[in-house]
N, C-alpha and C positions, 0 to 999 in steps of 0.2 A: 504493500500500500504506500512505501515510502515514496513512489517515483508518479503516484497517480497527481495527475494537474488538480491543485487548488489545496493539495493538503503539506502539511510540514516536513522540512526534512527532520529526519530522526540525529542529525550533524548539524544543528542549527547552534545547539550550543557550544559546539567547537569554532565555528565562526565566531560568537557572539564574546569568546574568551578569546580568541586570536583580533579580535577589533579593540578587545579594552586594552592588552598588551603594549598592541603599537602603539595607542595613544598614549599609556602611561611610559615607553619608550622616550616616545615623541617629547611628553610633560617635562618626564624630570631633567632634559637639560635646560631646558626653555625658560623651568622656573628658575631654577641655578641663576644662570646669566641674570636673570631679571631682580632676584633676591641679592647677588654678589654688586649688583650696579649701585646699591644706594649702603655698601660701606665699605670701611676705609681700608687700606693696602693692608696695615698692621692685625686686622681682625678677619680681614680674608687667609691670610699667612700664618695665623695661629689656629683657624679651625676652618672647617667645611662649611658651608651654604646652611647643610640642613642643621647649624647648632646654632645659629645666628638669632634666635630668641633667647639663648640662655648666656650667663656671664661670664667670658673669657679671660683664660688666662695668662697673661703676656708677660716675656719678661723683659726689663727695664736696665737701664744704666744711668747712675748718675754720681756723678763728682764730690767729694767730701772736703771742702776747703782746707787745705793746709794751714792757709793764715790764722784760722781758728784755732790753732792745737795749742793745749796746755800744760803745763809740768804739774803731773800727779802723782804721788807716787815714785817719783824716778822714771817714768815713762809718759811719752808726749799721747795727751786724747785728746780725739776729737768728739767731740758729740752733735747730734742732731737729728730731723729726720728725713728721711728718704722721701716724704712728698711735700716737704715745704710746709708752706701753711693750707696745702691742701690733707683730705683722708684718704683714707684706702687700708686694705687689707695686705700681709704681706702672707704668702705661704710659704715660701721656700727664697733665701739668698747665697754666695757665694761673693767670691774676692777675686776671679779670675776668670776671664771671658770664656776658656774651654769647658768651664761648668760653673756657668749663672748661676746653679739650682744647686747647690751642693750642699746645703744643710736647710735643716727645718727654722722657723723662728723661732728665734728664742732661744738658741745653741751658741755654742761661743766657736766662730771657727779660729783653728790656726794658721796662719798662714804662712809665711817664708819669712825668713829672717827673724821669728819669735815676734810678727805681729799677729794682732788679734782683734778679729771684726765679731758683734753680735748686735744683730739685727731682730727689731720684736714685732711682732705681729701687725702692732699699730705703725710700725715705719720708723718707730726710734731706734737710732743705731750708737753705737760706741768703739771707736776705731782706736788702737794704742801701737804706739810704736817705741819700744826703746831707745833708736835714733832718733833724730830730728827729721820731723816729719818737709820734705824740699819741694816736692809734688804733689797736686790732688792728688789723693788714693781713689780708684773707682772702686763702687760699690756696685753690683748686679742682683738685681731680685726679681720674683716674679708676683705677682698679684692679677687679682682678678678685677676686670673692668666692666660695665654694664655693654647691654647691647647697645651699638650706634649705628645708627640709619639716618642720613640726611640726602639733599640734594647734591651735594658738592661736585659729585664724579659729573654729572650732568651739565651743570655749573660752567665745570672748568672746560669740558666737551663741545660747549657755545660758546665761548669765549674762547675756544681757541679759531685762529687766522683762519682765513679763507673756508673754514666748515661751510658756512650757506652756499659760496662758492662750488665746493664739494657737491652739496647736495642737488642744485642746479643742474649740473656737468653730470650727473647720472641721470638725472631725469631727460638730458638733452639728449643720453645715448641710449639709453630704455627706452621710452617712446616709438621713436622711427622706428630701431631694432625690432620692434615687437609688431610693429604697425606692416613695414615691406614686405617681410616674409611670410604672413599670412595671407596678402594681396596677391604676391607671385605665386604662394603654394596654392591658392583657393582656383585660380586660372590651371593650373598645370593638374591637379586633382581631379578636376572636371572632364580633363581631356582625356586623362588616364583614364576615368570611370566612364565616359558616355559619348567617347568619340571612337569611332575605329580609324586606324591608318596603319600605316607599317611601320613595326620597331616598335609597337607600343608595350609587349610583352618583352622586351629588350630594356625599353626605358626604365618600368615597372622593375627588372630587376638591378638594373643601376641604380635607383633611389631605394631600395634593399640592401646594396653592396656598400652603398656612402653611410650607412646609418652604423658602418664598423669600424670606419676609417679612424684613427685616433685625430683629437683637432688639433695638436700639437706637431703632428708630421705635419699640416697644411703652414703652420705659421712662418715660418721663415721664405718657403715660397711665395707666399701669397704678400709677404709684406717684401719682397723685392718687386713683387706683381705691380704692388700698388707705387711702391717706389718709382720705378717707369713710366707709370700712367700721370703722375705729378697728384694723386691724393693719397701718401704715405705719410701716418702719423698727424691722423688728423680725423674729426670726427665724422666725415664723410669716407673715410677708408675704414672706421670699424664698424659703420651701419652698415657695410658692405659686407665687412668680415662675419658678422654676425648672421648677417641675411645668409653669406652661404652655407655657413654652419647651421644654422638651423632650418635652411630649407628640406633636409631628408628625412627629417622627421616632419615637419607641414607635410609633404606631399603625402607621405606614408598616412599618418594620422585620417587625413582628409580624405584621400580618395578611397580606404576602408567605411568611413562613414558616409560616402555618397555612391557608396556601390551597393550598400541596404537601404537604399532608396525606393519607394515604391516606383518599380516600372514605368505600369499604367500611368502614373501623374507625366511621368515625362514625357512617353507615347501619347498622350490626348493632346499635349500641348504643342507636339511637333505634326500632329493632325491637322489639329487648328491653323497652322502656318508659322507658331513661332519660329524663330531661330534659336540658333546654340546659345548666343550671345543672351535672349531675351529668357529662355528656359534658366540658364545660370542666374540670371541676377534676381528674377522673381520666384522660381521654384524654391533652385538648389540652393542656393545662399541662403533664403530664409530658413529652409528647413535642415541647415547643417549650422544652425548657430552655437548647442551644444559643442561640437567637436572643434570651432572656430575658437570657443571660450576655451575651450581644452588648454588648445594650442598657445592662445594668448598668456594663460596663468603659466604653464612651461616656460615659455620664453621670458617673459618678463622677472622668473624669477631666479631663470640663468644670467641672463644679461644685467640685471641689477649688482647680485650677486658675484660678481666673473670681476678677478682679479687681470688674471694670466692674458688674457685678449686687451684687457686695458693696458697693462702693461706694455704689450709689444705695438698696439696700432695707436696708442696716444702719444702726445709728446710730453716730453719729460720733465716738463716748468710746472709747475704747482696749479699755476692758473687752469691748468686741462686737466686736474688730478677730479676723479671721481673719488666716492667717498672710502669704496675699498683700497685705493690708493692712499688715500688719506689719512688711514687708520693704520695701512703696514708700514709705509715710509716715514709718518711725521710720528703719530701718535707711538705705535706698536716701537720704532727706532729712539724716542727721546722718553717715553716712560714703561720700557716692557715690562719693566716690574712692578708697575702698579697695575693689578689686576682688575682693580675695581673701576677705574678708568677705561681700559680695555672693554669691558664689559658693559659698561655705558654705552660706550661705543657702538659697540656688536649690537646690543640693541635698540638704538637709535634707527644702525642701516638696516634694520629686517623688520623696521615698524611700518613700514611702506608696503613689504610686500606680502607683512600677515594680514594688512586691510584689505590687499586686491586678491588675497586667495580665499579669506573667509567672505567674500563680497558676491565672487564667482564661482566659488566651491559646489553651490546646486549643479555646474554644467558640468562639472571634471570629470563624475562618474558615467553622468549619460554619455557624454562625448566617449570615454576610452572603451567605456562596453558597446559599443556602437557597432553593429552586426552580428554580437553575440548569440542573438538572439532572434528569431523571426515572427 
């Protein structure tokens, strides 16, 4: 009974746990990035993403003035505490960077040359040296800080140089890009699916064959190609670039979805007298707008996304930098190690195209099943 039309499958719930999967896949880096963007380098560096409501533990270094030391004893101290006139807790201090953490508070460590540091929970410490104290002694502890979440990383992500710039210069080259090769595939699809001539079952397996091709063999050809033609390195030679590389999937995508076209609509209409020309733009096109949308979320969130093509077919001044140029070269080169900027970052450039996939996301599925089914 499982296969009779109109009744359930008996594997509905192995799909139904294969869809939450991917998306909880999908979730936990998405939130990562998004929870890591609003704190700071130091508490991304001490814990992961998912502790970031609870209070971390970091450890610290700070300077014991010399000038302060006093003859007590026969031995020079220092006293004071580790966070000024501020509070804090301490758990664990040391006298020596290769281990911050090396006693509990409240312990008297000893340390080299018969000094001795003791550091107390509340942050009051007591440094003694037998010698004359010449140099701040550093003191290292660790304590626990609250969670902190602000704007900052965002902050500083707009205020840095040429960003809007950035953002512009990828919408200049996303647009067209997305825009051409669905124009050219939508034509060449049509021909594929509802013209006959010769070589068409030839052509058909060339835009099968291109869809293996790495884009990486084409780039250095194709950017001498453009070189010679007088638009290399420039944004009219990567709408180009882009248009070829994603034309083998357009044509493929499309002319699968307009070859499960109803017949009959296009036979009544070349009765009537239309032409080719007039059947495509009022049939076929309206009723292949699924698989158009398809195509368009694809591309738009390759060519958004796409470092490697920017890199070789833009020019190399700042002012034509897209935004993922703008984040590997400026940002990701003058603060790699601040993660949480980084991260800002990354989600700043993918807030554009989680709008245009959850916007378009009803056609994605009808488009790619598109003949699956009769």
């Amino acid at each position: 009974m499982d296969n009779i039309a109109g009744t359930k499958s008996s594997l509905s719930w192995a799909v139904n746990i294969s869809v939450v999967l991917l998306v909880v896949l999908w979730l936990i880096p998405t939130v990562g990035l998004l929870v890591s963007s609003f704190r700071d380098r130091d508490q991304i560096s001490a814990t992961g993403w998912w502790l970031s409501p609870f209070p971390v533990s970091e450890n610290y270094q700070v300077k014991a003035p010399a000038d302060d030391a006093t003859p007590e004893g026969g031995v020079n101290t220092i006293t004071g505490n580790v966070f000024g006139e501020g509070s804090g807790k301490v758990s664990r201090f040391g006298g020596k960077r290769a281990a911050p953490t090396e006693f509990k508070a409240g312990e008297t460590a000893q340390l080299t040359k018969d000094r001795t540091l003791t550091v107390q929970s509340d942050g009051s410490y007591i440094y003694t040296s037998p010698e004359e104290i010449k140099r701040d002694p550093s003191i290292y502890f660790a304590a626990a800080s609250p969670p902190d979440f602000s704007l900052d990383n965002y902050r500083t992500i707009m205020a840095s140089d040429n960003m809007d710039r950035a953002f512009i210069n990828t919408l200049t080259v996303t647009i067209p890009a997305t825009i051409i090769p669905i124009l050219i595939a939508a034509f060449a699809a049509y021909a594929l699916a509802w013209m006959d001539f010769k070589g068409r079952g030839f052509l058909i397996a060339l835009v099968v064959g291109l869809l293996v091709v790495p884009l990486q063999l084409a780039l250095v050809p194709l950017l001498t190609l453009h070189n010679k033609v007088g638009i290399g390195q420039s944004f009219l030679g990567i709408w180009m670039a882009h248009t070829g590389f994603g034309l083998p999937l357009a044509i493929y995508l499309l002319r699968n979805y307009m070859v499960g076209l109803p017949r009959d609509i296009i036979e009544s209409a070349k009765v009537d007298g239309a032409t080719d020309f007039q059947v495509f733009t009022k049939i076929v096109l309206p009723l292949s707008f699924p698989a158009l949308a398809s195509f368009a979320i694809f591309q738009f969130l390759w060519t958004w996304n796409d470092l490697l093509v920017a890199k070789v077919f833009l020019p190399s001044n700042s002012e034509s930098w897209v935004m993922t140029v703008k984040i590997a070269d400026d940002l990701l080169g003058s603060k790699g190690g601040d993660w949480g900027i980084l991260a800002a970052a990354a989600f700043i450039s993918i807030a554009v195209p989680l709008i245009v996939f959850f916007t378009m996301q009803r056609y994605l599925v009808r488009g790619l099943l598109a003949g699956s089914v009769k």
